[in-house]
Each structure stands twice: as structure tokens, then as C-alpha cells.
N, C-alpha and C positions, 0 to 999 in steps of 0.2 A: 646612467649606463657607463660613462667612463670610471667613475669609482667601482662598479662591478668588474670591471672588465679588467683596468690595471691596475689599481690598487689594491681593493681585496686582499688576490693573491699572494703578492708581496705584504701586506699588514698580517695576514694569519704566516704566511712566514717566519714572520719575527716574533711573531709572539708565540710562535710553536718552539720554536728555539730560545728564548729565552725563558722561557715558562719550562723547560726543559734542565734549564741551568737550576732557575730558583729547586725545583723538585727535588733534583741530584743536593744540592747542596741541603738543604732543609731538611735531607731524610739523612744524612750522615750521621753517624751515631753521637758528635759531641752537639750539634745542632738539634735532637731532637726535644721537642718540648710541646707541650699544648698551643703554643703562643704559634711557633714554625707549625703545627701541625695544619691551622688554620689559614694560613698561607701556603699553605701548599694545596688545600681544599679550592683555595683563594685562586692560585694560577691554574690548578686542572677544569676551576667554572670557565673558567677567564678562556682558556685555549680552546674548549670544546664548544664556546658560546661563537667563536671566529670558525672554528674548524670543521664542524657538521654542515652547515651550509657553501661551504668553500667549493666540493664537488659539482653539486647542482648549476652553483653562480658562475664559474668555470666552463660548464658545459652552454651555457643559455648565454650568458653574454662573454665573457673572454672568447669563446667560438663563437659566439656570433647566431646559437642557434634560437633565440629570440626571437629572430626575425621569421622563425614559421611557427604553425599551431603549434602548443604545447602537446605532447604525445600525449594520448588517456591514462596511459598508464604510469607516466610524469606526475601527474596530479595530486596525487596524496605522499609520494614521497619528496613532492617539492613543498608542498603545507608543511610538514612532517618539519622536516630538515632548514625553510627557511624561516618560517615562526614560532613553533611548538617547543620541539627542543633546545631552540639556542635563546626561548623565553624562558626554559625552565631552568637551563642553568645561570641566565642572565639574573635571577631572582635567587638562586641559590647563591650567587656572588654578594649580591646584597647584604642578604640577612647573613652572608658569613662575615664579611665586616664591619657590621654592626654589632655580633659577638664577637669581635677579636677586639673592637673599642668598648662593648662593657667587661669583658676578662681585662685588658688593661686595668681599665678604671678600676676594680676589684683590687688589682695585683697591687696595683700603685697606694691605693685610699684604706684598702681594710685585709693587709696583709694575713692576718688569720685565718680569714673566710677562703681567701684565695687557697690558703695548704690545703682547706679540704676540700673547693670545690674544683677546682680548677687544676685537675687531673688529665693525664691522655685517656683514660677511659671514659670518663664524662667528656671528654672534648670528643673523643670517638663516635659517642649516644648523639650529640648533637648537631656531629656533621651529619651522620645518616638522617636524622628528624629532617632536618631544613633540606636533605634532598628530596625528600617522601612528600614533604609540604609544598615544595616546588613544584613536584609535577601535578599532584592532587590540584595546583589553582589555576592548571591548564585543563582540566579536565573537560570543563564547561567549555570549551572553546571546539573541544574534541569532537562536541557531538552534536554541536551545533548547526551542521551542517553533511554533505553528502556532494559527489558529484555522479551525473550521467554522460554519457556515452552517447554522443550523436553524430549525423553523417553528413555531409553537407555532397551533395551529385552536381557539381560545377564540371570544371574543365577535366578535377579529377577528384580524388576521394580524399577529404581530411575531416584528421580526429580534433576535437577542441573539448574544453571542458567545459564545464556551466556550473554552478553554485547553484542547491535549491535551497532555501532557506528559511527558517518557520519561525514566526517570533521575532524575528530580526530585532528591533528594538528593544524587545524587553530580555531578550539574551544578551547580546554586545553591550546594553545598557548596563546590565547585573556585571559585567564580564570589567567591564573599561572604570566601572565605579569602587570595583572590588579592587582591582588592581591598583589605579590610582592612591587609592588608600593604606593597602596594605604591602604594597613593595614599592612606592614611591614618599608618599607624604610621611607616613610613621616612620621609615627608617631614615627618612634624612631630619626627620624631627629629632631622632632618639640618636642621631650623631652628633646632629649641633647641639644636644645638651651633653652628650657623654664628653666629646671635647670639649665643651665650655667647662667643663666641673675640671678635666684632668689638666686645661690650662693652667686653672688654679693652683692643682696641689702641686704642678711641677714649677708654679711661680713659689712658691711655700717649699718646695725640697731647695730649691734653688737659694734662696736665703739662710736655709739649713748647712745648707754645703758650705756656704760662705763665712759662716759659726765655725763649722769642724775644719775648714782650710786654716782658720786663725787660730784652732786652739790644737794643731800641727796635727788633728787625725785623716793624716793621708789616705789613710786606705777607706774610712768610710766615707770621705770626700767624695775619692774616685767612684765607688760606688753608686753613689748618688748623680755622679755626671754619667756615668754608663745607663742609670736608669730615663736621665733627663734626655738623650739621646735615641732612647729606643721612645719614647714618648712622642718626641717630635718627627723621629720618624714615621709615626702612625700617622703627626696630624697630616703629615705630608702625602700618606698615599689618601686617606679621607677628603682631604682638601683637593688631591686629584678627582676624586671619585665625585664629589657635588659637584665639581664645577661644570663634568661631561655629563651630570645628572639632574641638574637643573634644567636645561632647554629641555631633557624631554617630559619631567613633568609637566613645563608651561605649554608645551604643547598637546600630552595626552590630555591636560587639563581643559585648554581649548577644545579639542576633537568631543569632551564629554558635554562642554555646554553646548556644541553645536548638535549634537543630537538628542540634548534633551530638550531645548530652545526653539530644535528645529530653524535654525540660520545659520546660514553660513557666515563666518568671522576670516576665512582665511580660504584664499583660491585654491581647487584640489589639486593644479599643478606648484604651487608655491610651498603647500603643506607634503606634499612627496619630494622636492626640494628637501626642504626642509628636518623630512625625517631624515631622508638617504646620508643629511650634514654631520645629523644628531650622531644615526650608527655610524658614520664615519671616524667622529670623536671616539663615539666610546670603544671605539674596537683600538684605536691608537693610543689610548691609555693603557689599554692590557700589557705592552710589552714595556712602558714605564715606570713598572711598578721595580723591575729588573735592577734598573739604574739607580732609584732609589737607596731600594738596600745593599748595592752596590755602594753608594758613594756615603751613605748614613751609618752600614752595619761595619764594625772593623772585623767580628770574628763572619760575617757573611764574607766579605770582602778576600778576608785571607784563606775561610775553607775553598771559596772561588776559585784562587791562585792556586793553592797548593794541590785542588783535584785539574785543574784544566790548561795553567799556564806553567806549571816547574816542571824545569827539564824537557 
């Protein structure tokens, strides 16, 4: 409750405002590119993934109104608003930097392929896909369920909701296995190979560089250190992103053997604990990404300055 209550609000704060920054600066005409275009898909997942449940979480525990029945008509805009949608762009976050580490790896490794694939209008086609697929793999979650409307004639009249729910097992089973797999395990498979290969080629341009420093070609020196730089900045926001993305596969991973096992491995309050830890992480990564290309990007750095800080 105390992370709903005072945190939250202040973490979609910051990340509302600097995901604000990144966008303005990324959309400037000499910034544009497929590469920025994917970061800026990147910070508007990231911001609406904190920012759609901020309302609800605000009203229920910042006010304190938790502490009565949930209203009926609460119900499905709090489903809605604090799992649904900010799972779909939490998954559309994903798979968008998972393509912005294979367009690297492309850009970096087979510079040819990259001229022609690796356009703003193919990066355009593919940020909409991976929105369309995002929510398509809520869908199942969507209609899993129902609520009714009951009265309880005590001292006086309250509404509450109730969950009727059919198949439970083999729906949440199909739902948490599907998920598990396909916007947990495959994508952080398919980063720690894409950065293990672009380690490489940038340990390989790096020895290149150190060639053309001594046989005095400066300018494709420089080149090569401007590309090694944007390189490392990628592994740097990846290397953010597994590390807030590990605890929660180990644990979605656990919640699946325990319902397919039927045993419990971990206490229901220790495992709510524990998620409330996990979203606390990843929501405080969103506004890190800021700084990053901040202190990594020089021409981020300087569009920065010259739209928000001169004069």
C-alpha cells in the first residue's frame, strides 16, 4: 500500500516528464531516424504502462479509498486500467527493444541489408504489428471472466464485486504459459544473444578503429567510436531492462509451477510482496532510460540543451 500510495505517483511523474523530453528531442527533424523512432515507441509504452493505472491507484489508496467496497461500477475500469492495458503496452515495450537490438545488430553486422530494411516506413509497419499483437495476447485474459452485482442488507447497503470464473485452470494456465514464453523467456533469450554477437562485432570495429587511428584516418576512426558508443548505449538500456526483468520471470515462472503442481512454493502474502517489489523496479527503470541517453548520446545531449536549456 505505501508504494501505491506515495510512490506511484511521484514515479509516473518522472517518467511522464522525461519520456516527454526523450519524445520532443527524438522527433526533431535532425534526430529522426528508425533507430530514435523506436525509442520513442519505447518511452510512450514505458509512460502509458505507469500512467493508465496512476488515476485508479490514486483514488483507491493515495485517498485512501480502499478501505471501503470497491464501487460496482469500479470494476472493470480497474481490471481494465490496472492489468490489461498497462500489460499490453508493458509487452509492447518488450518486443520494441528486442527490435531496436536486432535493427542494431543488422546496422552494425550487415550494413547492406540495413539500407533496405531498416527504413522509417518498415519501422512504422512494425511498431503498429507489435501494438496489434500486444493487445491480441490480452485478449484471452479479456474474457475470462465477468463480474455481478450484489447487495449485502447489514447496517446499510454495499456494492462489492465478485469474479465468476469458468475453466480457471485451463484458461490462466494457457494465459501465464503463453505469456511466460512469449514476452518473457524468448525475448530476453533473443537479447542476450543479439548482445552477445554485437559485443563482438563492436570488440572487432574496436581493433578496426585502432588500425585506422595509426594509419592517421581520423575521420573513419571517429566514426567507428561514434558507432561503438551508440552500441553500448543500447547494452546499457538492455542491461537495465533484464536486470528489472529477471525477478519477474523467476517469479511468473514459480506462480506457473504452482498451479500446474498444485503446491504452493511461496506464501500468497510474500509473493504480493514481492510482485508489488518487482512493478516497483520496473516502473523506476522507465525514467532511466532519460539519463542514459543523456550522459551516452552527445548529439541527444546537445538537441537537449539547445531545445530546453539556452537562453
Amino acid at each position: 500500500i505505501p508504494m501505491y500510495k506515495y510512490l506511484l505517483p511521484v514515479i509516473v511523474l518522472l517518467t511522464f516528464v522525461t519520456n516527454l523530453f526523450v519524445c520532443v528531442v527524438l522527433t526533431t527533424k535532425q534526430m529522426r531516424n528508425p533507430t530514435n523512432m523506436l525509442l520513442v515507441a519505447m518511452a510512450i509504452s514505458d509512460t502509458l504502462t505507469g500512467l493508465i493505472p496512476a488515476p485508479i491507484s490514486i483514488y483507491l489508496y493515495t485517498m485512501e479509498y480502499h478501505k471501503d467496497y470497491v464501487p460496482y461500477n469500479l470494476c472493470y475500469c480497474k481490471e481494465m486500467t490496472e492489468t490489461h492495458l498497462p500489460t499490453v503496452f508493458h509487452t509492447a515495450s518488450i518486443w520494441l527493444i528486442v527490435v531496436l537490438s536486432l535493427q542494431r545488430y543488422i546496422c552494425v553486422c550487415h550494413h547492406q541489408l540495413a539500407i533496405r530494411i531498416c527504413t522509417m516506413k518498415n519501422c512504422r509497419r512494425v511498431i503498429v504489428g507489435i501494438y496489434i499483437c500486444a493487445f491480441l495476447s490480452q485478449v484471452l485474459r479479456l474474457v475470462h471472466h465477468h463480474y455481478h452485482h450484489h447487495y449485502h442488507y447489514h447496517y446499510q447497503q454495499h456494492h462489492h464485486w465478485q469474479r465468476h470464473l469458468y475453466n480457471v485452470s485451463l484458461v490462466l494456465g494457457l494465459y501465464w504459459w503463453f505469456r511466460v514464453v512469449t514476452v518473457n523467456f524468448i525475448p530476453c533469450t533473443l537479447l542476450t544473444i543479439l548482445n552477445a554477437l554485437l559485443f563482438l562485432a563492436m570488440k572487432k570495429a574496436q581493433k578496426r578503429r585502432e588500425i585506422l587511428f595509426k594509419q592517421n584516418r581520423r575521420t573513419e576512426s571517429k566514426r567507428l567510436a561514434e558507432n561503438n558508443l551508440a552500441t553500448l548505449m543500447l547494452f546499457t538500456v538492455v542491461g537495465v531492462f533484464l536486470a528489472v526483468e529477471f525477478p519477474l520471470v523467476v517469479l511468473m515462472a514459480t506462480l506457473i509451477y504452482e498451479n500446474t503442481a498444485n503446491e504452493d512454493l511461496i506464501a500468497t502474502e510474500t509473493r504480493s510482496i514481492a510482485a508489488s517489489l518487482i512493478n516497483l523496479l520496473i516502473l523506476l527503470s522507465y525514467p532511466v532510460n532519460f539519463f542514459i541517453y543523456c550522459g551516452m548520446s552527445k548529439q541527444f545531449r546537445e538537441t537537449f540543451v539547445k531545445l530546453f536549456l539556452s537562453g
